[in-house]
C-alpha positions in Angstrom: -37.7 -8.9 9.6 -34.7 -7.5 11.4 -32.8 -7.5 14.3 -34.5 -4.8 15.9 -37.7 -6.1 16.0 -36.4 -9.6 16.6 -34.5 -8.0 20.0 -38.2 -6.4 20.9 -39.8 -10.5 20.3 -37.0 -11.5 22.5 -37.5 -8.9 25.3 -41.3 -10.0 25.3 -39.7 -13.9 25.7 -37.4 -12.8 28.7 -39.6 -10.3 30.6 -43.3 -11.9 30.0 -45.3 -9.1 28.5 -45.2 -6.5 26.5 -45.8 -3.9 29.2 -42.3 -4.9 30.7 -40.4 -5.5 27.1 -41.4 -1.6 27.1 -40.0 -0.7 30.2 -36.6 -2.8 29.6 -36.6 -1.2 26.0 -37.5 2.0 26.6 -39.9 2.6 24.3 -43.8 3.0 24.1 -45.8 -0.2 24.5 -47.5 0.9 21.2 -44.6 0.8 19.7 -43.4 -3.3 20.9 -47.0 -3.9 19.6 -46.5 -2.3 16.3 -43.2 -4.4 15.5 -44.9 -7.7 16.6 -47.8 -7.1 14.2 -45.0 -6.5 11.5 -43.3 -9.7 12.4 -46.6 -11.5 12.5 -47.5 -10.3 9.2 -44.0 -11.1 7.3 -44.2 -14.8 9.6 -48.7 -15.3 8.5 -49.2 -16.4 12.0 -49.4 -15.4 15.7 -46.6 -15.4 17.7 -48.4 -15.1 21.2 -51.5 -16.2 23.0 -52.2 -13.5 25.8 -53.7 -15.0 29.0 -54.5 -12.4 31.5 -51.4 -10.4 32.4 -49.1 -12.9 30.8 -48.4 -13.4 26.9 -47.5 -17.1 25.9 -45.7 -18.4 22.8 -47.3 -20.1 20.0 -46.3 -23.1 18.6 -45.0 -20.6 15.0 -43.4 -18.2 18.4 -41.6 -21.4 20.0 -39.7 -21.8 16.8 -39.1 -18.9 15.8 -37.5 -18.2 19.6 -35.1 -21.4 18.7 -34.0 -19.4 16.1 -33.5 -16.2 17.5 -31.6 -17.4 20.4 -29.1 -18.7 18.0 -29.2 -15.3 16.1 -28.4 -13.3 19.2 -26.0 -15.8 20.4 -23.8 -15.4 16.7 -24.3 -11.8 17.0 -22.9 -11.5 20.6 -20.1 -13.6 19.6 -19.2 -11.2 16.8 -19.1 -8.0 19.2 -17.1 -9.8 21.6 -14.5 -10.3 18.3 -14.4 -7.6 17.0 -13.6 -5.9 20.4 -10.9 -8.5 20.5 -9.3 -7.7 17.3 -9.7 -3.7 18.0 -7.9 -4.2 21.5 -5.4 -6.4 20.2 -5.0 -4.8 16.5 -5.0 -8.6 14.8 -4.9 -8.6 11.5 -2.7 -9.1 8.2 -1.1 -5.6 6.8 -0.6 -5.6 3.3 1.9 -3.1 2.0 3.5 -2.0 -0.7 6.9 -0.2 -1.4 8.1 0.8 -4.9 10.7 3.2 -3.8 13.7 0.4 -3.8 16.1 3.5 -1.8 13.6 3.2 1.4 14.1 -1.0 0.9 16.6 -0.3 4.4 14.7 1.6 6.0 11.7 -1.1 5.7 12.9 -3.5 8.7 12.8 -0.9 11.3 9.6 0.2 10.2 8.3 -3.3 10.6 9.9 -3.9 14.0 8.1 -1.1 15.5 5.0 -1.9 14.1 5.3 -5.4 15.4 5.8 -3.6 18.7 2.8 -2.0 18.8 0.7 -4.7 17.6 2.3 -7.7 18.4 -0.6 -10.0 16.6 -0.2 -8.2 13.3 1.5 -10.0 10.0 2.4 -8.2 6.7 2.4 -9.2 3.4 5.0 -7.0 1.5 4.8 -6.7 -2.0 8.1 -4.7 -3.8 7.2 -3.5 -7.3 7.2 -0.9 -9.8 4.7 2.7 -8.7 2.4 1.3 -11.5 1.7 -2.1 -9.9 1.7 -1.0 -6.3 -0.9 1.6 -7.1 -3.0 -1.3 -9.5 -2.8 -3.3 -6.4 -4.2 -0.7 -4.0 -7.3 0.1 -6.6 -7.8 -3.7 -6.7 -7.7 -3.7 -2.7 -4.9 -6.1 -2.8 -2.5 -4.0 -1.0 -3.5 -1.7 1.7 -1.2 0.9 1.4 2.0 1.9 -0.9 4.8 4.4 -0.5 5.3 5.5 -4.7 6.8 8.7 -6.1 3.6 11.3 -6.2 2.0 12.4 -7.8 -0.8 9.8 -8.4 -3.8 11.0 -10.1 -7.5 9.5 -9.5 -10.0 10.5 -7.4 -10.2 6.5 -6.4 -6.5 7.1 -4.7 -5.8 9.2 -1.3 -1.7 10.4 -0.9 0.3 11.7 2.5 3.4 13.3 1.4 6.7 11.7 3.7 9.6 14.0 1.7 10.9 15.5 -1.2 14.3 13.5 -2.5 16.8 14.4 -5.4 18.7 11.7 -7.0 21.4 11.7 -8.6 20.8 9.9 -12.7 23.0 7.6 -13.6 24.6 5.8 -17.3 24.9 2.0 -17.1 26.9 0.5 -19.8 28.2 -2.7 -20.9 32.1 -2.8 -20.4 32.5 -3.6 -23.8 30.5 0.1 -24.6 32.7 3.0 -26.3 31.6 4.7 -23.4 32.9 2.0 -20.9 36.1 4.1 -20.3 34.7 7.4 -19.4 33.5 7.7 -15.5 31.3 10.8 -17.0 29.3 11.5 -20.3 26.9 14.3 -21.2 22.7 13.7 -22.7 24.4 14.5 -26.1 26.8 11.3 -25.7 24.0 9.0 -25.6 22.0 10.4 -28.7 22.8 7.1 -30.6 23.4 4.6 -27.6 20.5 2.7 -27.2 18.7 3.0 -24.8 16.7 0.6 -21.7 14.7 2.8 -20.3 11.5 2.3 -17.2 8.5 2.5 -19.2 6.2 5.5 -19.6 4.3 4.9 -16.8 6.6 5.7 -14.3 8.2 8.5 -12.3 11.4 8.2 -13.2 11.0 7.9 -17.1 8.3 11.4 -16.8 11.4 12.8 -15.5 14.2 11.7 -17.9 11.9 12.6 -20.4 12.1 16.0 -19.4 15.5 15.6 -18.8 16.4 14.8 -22.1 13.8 17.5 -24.2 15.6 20.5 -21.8 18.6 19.5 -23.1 17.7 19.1 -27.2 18.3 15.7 -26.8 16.3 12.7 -29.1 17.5 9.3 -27.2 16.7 6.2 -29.0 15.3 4.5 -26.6 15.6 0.5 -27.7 13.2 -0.5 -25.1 11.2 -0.3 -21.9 10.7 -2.3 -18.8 8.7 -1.7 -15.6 11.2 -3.7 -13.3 15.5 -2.3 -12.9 16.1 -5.8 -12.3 15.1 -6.7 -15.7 16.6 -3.4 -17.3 20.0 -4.3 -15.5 20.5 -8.0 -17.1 19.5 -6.5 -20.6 22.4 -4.1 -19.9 24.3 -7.5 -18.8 23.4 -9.1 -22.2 24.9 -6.4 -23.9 21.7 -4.8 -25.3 22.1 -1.4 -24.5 22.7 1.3 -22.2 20.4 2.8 -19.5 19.7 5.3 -17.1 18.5 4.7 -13.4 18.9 6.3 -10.0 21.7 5.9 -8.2 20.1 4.9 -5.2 18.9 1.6 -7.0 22.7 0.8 -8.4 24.2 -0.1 -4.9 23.1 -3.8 -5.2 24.4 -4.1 -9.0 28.0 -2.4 -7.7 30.1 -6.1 -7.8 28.7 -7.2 -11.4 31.9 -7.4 -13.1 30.2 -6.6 -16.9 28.7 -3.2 -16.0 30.4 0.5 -15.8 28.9 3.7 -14.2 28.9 7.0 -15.6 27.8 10.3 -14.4 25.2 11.9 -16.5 25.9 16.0 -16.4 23.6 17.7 -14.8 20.9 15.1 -14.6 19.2 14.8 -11.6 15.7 12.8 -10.6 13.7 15.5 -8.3 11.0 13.3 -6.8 8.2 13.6 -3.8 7.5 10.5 -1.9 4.1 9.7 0.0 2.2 6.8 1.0 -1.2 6.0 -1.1 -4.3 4.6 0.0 -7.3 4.1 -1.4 -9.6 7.1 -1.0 -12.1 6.9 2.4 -13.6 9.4 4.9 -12.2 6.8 7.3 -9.2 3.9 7.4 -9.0 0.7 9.6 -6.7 1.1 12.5 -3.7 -1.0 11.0 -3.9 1.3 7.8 -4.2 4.5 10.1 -1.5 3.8 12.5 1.1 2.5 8.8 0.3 5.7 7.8 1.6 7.5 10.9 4.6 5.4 11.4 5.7 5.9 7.7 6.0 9.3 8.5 8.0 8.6 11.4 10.3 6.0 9.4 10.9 6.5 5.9 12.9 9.7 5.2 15.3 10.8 1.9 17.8 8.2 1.7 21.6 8.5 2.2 24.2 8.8 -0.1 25.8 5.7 -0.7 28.9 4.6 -3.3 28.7 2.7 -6.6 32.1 1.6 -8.0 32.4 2.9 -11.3 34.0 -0.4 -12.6 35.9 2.0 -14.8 39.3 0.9 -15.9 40.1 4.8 -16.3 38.9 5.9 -12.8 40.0 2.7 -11.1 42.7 0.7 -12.5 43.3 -3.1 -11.2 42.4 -2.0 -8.2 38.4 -1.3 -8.7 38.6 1.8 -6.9 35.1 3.2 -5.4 33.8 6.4 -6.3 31.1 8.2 -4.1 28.2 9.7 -6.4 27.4 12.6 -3.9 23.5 13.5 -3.2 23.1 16.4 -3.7 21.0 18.8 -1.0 17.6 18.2 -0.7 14.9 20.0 -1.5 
C-alpha cells in the first residue's frame, strides 16, 4: 500500500468510475485497475461493487475512504508547511565558531542574517576546532568556522582567508622571564609549559615551530580551552603560548606579562565546515554565503605587556603588529 495507489482509490471515490479516475489521472484505465487489484489483495477484500456505469464502495471501501481522507488531508497540510517554512526560511541555525579572533565580527554576521530571514534563531556554540567539528559529525551543529584543514571524508570545508598571527609568551609576573617584553624558543627550554592539546591547529603549528628551531619544550600540560590555559598561567603553573588575537580579553589581569616570541608566527587558513552532502538546506546554504561575505582576517589589536621594564607605573600599551597577510 502507498500513496500512489491510495490517490488512484481516491480519484475513483471523487469522479465515480474508473474510466474517469483515468482521464483525471492520466493514465491507462488498465493501469487504475491494476493498482486496485493490488490494494484489494494487500486489504483480502473488495473495495467496489460495479453497477452499470457506476462503481460503488464496499462496506471494507467505506472505511478504508475514512482513512484516506484523513491521509490526504495530513499530507496536504504538510506541503502547505513546508512551503511555509521555505518562503519564510523558519528554522533554528546551529553554528559553531572556534576561531575566538572572528568572536567581533559574529554580531554583524547574525544581524544580517536576521535580516534576511527574520523567523530564524541560532544556537551558537564557542569551542575548541576539535569540539566544533565533533559536534558537526554528531549533527549537533550545522556548520563551524575552524582553522583547515579538517580531514574526513564525512566533513565538507569553504575556505574564507588565510591569517598570520602573531605567537605570543604568557607568564606569571613572578616568572624570571616577567621582566623581559621579548624572549627567544631557546628561553623557554626549561619553562614549563601550558600548551592547547594535540588536536588542535595551533599546537600542529607550535610544534613545528619549536622542532625548526632545535628546540625540546617541556610542555607541563595540555588543555583544549585558552580560558583554562590562562587561569593555570594565573595559578602560577607555568608559562604558555597563544595567539595574540585571543590575549586582548586577558590584557587588564594584573598577574600576567606578555612577551614576544622571535620569529614565531601562527600561519593559519580559515573556512567554514559542514557535514559532507550533494546538497544543504537553505539556512546552511545561505550561512555559508554570508560567512564569506562577513568573516575576514582580523585586525591588529594591542595587549599591554604588563611589563614593569617596558611600562613602568604607568602600564604602558604596546601594539603586537600583524604582520601582512598571506
Amino acid at each position: 500500500m502507498n500513496l500512489h495507489q491510495l490517490n488512484v482509490f481516491k480519484t475513483i471515490v471523487e469522479t465515480g468510475s474508473f474510466s474517469k479516475a483515468a482521464a483525471e489521472l492520466s493514465i491507462a484505465q488498465s493501469a487504475v485497475s491494476y493498482h486496485i487489484k493490488l490494494l484489494e489483495n494487500e486489504i483480502g477484500d473488495p473495495l467496489f461493487l460495479r453497477v452499470k456505469t457506476r462503481v460503488h464502495l464496499t462496506e471494507t471501501g467505506r472505511l478504508l475512504w475514512k482513512h484516506v481522507e484523513k491521509i490526504f488531508q495530513a499530507v496536504e497540510e504538510t506541503r502547505r508547511a513546508m512551503i511555509d517554512r521555505t518562503l519564510h526560511h523558519a528554522g533554528e541555525l546551529h553554528f559553531g565558531l572556534a576561531v575566538s579572533s572572528l568572536s567581533d565580527q559574529l554580531p554583524e554576521f547574525l544581524r544580517h542574517f536576521k535580516e534576511i530571514c527574520p523567523r530564524v534563531s541560532f544556537n551558537v556554540v564557542m569551542g575548541s576546532p576539535p569540539q566544533v567539528i565533533e559536534q558537526i559529525r554528531h549533527n549537533k551543529l550545522d556548520l563551524g568556522i575552524v582553522s583547515l584543514p579538517v580531514e574526513g571524508p564525512d566533513l565538507s570545508s569553504v575556505p574564507l582567508f588565510y591569517e598570520e598571527e602573531e605567537m605570543v609568551v604568557v607568564v606569571h609576573r613572578d616568572s624570571p622571564l616577567a621582566a623581559r617584553t621579548e624572549t627567544s624558543p631557546a628561553d623557554l627550554e626549561t619553562v614549563p609549559l601550558i600548551l592547547y592539546n594535540r588536536t588542535t591547529t595551533t599546537r600542529h603549528h607550535l610544534d613545528d615551530f619549536f622542532r625548526t628551531a632545535s628546540v625540546t619544550p617541556v610542555v607541563f600540560m595540555e588543555m583544549d580551552r585558552e580560558e583554562a590555559i590562562m587561569s593555570s598561567v594565573e595559578s602560577g603553573l607555568g608559562a604558555t603560548i597563544l595567539p595574540r588575537c585571543v590575549l586582548s580579553n586577558y590584557d587588564d589581569r594584573a598577574l600576567l606579562r606578555f612577551l614576544r616570541l622571535q620569529d614565531a608566527y601562527l600561519r593559519r587558513q580559515v573556512g567554514v565546515v559542514t557535514l559532507n552532502s550533494p546538497s544543504r538546506p537553505y539556512l546552511v546554504e545561505l550561512a555559508v554565503r554570508l560567512c564569506q561575505q562577513h568573516f575576514q582576517a582580523g585586525t591588529a589589536r594591542a595587549v599591554s605587556t604588563k611589563s614593569p621594564r617596558a611600562s613602568g607605573a604607568s602600564g604602558k600599551t604596546v601594539a603586537l603588529p600583524l604582520e601582512k597577510m598571506l
